[in-house]
N, C-alpha and C positions, 0 to 999 in steps of 0.2 A: 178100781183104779179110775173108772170114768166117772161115776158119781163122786166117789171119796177122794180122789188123787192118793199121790206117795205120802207115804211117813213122812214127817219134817227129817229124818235124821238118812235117808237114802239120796236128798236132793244133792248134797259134795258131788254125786256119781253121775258126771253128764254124762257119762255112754248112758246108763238106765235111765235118765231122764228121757234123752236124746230117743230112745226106742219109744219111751210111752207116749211120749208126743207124735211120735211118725202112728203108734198103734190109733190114739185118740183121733188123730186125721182120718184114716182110714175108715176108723169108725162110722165118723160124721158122715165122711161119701158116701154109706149103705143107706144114707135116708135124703129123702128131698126136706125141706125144712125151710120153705121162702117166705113163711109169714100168712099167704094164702092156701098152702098145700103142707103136709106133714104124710110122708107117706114113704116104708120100706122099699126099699130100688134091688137090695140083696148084690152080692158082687156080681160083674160081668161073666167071668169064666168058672170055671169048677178050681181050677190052675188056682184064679184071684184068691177064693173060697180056701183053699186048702189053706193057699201060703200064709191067709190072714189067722187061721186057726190054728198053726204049727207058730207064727208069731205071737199069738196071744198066748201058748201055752208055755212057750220058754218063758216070756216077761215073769207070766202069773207064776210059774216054779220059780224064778229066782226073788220073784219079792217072797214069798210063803218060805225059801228058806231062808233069804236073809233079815227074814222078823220070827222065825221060828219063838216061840214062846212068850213073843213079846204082841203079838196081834194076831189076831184070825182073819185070816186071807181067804175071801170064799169067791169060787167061780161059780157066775152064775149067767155065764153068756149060754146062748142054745145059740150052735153051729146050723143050720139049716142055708142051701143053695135055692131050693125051691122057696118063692114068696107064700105060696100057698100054703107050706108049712107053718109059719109062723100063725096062723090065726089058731091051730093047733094047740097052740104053747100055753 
């Protein structure tokens, strides 16, 4: 969704629109990104953390069912709170 965006044929649906745009925000705010600095910030709380990964997994279920057989919908986000996980990955 972040690299690809939605199917042209889901945009009629501003609630779904409306989600991925709030998700794709959210996104951005896990990174600093000024030009001079490019660097993972990871969410504030565990709370932030969860909420955004119980959000990205509703969006991502409902776009994978409502393209069922017509696209492959792949997650490929890694949930991690600790920054130091991510060099992991």
């Amino acid at each position: 969704m972040i690299k690809n965006g939605l199917p042209d044929e889901l945009y009629p649906d501003s609630g779904l629109v409306a989600k991925a745009n709030v998700l794709n925000r959210q996104y951005s705010e896990l990174f600093t990104n000024n030009g001079y600095e490019f660097r993972y910030n990871g969410s504030k709380t565990h709370e932030d953390e969860n909420a955004f990964e119980r959000d990205f997994n509703a969006i991502y279920e409902e776009i994978a069912e409502r393209t069922r057989g017509k696209y492959r919908v792949i997650n490929e986000y890694y949930f991690t709170f600790n920054t130091e996980d991510v060099r992991d990955l």
